[in-house]
Wavefront OBJ file of the C-alpha trace (Angstrom):
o trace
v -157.790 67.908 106.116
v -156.116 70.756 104.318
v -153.630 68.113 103.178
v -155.903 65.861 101.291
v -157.407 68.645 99.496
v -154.336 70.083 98.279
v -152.792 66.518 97.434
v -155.721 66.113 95.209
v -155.853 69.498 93.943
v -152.442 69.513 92.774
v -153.009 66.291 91.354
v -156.139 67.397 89.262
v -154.054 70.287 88.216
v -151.085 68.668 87.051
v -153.433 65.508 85.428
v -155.251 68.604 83.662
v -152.315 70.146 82.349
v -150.325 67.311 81.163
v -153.613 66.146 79.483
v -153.981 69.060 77.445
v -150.422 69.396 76.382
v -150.425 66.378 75.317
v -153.702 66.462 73.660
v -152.231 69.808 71.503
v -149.332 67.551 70.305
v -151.243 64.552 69.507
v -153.240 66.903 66.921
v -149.886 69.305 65.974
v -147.153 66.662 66.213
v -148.407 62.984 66.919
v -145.009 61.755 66.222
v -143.909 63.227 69.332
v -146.603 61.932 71.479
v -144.592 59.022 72.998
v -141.251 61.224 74.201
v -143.750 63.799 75.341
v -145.517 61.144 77.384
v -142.316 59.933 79.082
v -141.270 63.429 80.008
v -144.456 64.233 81.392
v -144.554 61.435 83.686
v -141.135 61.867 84.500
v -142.023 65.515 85.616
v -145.195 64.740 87.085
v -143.429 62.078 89.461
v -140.651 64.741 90.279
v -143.557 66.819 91.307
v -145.605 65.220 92.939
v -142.341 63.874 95.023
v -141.892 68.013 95.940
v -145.385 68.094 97.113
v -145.075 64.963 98.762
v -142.098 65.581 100.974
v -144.028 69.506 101.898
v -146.797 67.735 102.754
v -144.770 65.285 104.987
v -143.057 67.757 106.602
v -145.826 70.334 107.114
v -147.253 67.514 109.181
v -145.950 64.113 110.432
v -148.120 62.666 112.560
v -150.488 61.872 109.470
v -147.758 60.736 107.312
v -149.078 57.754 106.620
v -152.574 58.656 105.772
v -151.101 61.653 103.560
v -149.173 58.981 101.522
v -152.260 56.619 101.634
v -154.238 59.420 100.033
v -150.980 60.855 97.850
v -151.190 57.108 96.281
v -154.483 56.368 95.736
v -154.740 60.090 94.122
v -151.960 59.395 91.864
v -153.219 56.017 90.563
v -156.736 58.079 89.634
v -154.825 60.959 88.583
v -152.892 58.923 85.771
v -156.149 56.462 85.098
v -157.619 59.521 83.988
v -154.787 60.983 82.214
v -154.533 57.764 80.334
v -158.338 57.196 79.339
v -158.386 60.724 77.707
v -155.656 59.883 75.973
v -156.912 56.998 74.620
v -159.828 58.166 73.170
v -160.512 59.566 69.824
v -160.826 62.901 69.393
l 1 2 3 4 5 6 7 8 9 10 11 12 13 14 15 16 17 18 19 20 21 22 23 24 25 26 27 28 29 30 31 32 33 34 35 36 37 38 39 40 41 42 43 44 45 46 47 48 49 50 51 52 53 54 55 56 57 58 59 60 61 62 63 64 65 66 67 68 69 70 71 72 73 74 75 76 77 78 79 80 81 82 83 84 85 86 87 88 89
């Protein structure tokens, strides 16, 4: 149990912070907003691959449900991440 919540909880935190960074250069810089975009989802994945593989380790016997919930977490995650984004503000 202590796995899903931090799987998710990282993932809310990382969602949240790309989402405002990127928010601040849409309105400072909106030419940048593309190459920020790419770098953020590079660094997100790299990331969330860290957290991944502690989360693995810390416990494999529920590997597979860790990466079930890792997965289905992410998709949300970045769902999210792109429907702020997409709005007007």
């Amino acid at each position: 149990m202590f796995e899903t919540g931090f799987i998710i909880g990282l993932l809310a935190l990382l969602t949240w912070l790309v989402v405002r960074a990127l928010r601040q250069i849409r309105q400072t810089k909106p030419e940048f907003l593309v190459p920020a975009y790419l770098a953020t989802i590079a660094l997100k994945l790299l990331l969330s691959l860290a957290m991944l593989v502690v989360v693995l380790a810390h416990n494999p016997e529920k590997a597979r449900i860790n990466a079930l919930v890792f997965l289905v977490g992410y998709v949300l995650a970045t769902t999210v991440e792109v429907a702020v984004l997409w709005r007007k503000s």
